[in-house]
Residue, then its C-alpha position, 0 to 999 in steps of 0.5 A: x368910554x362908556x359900555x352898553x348894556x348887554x342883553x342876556x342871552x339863552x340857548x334854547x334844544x330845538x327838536x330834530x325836526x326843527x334842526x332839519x328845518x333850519x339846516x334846509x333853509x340854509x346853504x352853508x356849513x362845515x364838515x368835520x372829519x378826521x384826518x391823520x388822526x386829527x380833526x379837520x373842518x373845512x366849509x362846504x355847501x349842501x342841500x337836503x334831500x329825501x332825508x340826506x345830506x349832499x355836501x360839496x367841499x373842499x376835501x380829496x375824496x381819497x381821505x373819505x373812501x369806504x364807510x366813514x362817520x362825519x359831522x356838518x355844522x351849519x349856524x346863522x348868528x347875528x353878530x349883533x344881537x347874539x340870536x339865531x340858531x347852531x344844527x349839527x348832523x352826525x352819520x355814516x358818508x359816502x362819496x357821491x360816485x354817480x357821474x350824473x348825479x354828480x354832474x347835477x350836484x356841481x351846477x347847482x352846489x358851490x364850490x371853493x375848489x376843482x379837481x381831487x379837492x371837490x368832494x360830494x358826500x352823502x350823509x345819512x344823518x343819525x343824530x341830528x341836534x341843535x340849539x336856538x339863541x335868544x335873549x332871555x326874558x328873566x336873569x334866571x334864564x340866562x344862568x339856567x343853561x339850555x332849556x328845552x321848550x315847554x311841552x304843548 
């Protein structure tokens, strides 16, 4: 059997404003929370909007009530090649309460589940990083870690 060749990879910081950019070009993620002292990941659609994310997930709104700090994660990485990007979003969330404003997000957000198990949260993103994948140019850009892009 013979093996190809892999290429070396890189992983590259983007800014936060290119990490909100890309989270707005996608439509899927997932929220991590904790649950009983341990932490959960389930999938969830969202959208960007004024600054915020609105998520719809699987997830009883009873175990996201008052103040409480998530984490979204959302990537596109091709399977083959190993390129493409990771964003993650931190912040305060709420539950989405308004009838109406609710109403709008379930058309036009997907859900995986109906009834206690469809939550809308808001998240107030604070801290907001991510990463791009690529293949390294140099073998000493493979070993090197993440790199951050020069400075213009």
């Amino acid at each position: 059997m013979t093996t190809l060749p892999t290429a070396a990879r890189r992983m590259v910081d983007i800014s936060g404003e290119e990490a909100l950019y890309l989270l707005e070009g996608a439509s899927q993620g997932r929220l991590i929370h904790e649950q009983r002292q341990v932490t959960a990941i389930r999938p969830a659609s969202h959208v960007l909007e004024y600054g915020r994310l609105i998520v719809r997930t699987p997830v009883p709104a009873a175990l996201l009530s008052g103040p409480v700090a998530v984490t979204y994660h959302a990537d596109q990485i091709n399977p083959t090649t190993g390129t493409g990007w990771a964003v993650t979003a931190s912040g305060p969330a709420e539950v989405v309460t308004n009838t109406d404003e609710a109403a709008h997000y379930r058309r036009t957000l997907p859900g995986w589940a109906h009834g206690p198990h469809d939550t809308l949260l808001r998240i107030h993103p604070q801290t907001v990083n991510g990463y791009r994948f690529a293949h390294a140019t140099h073998p000493a850009e493979a070993v090197a870690g993440p790199q951050r892009p020069p400075s213009r």
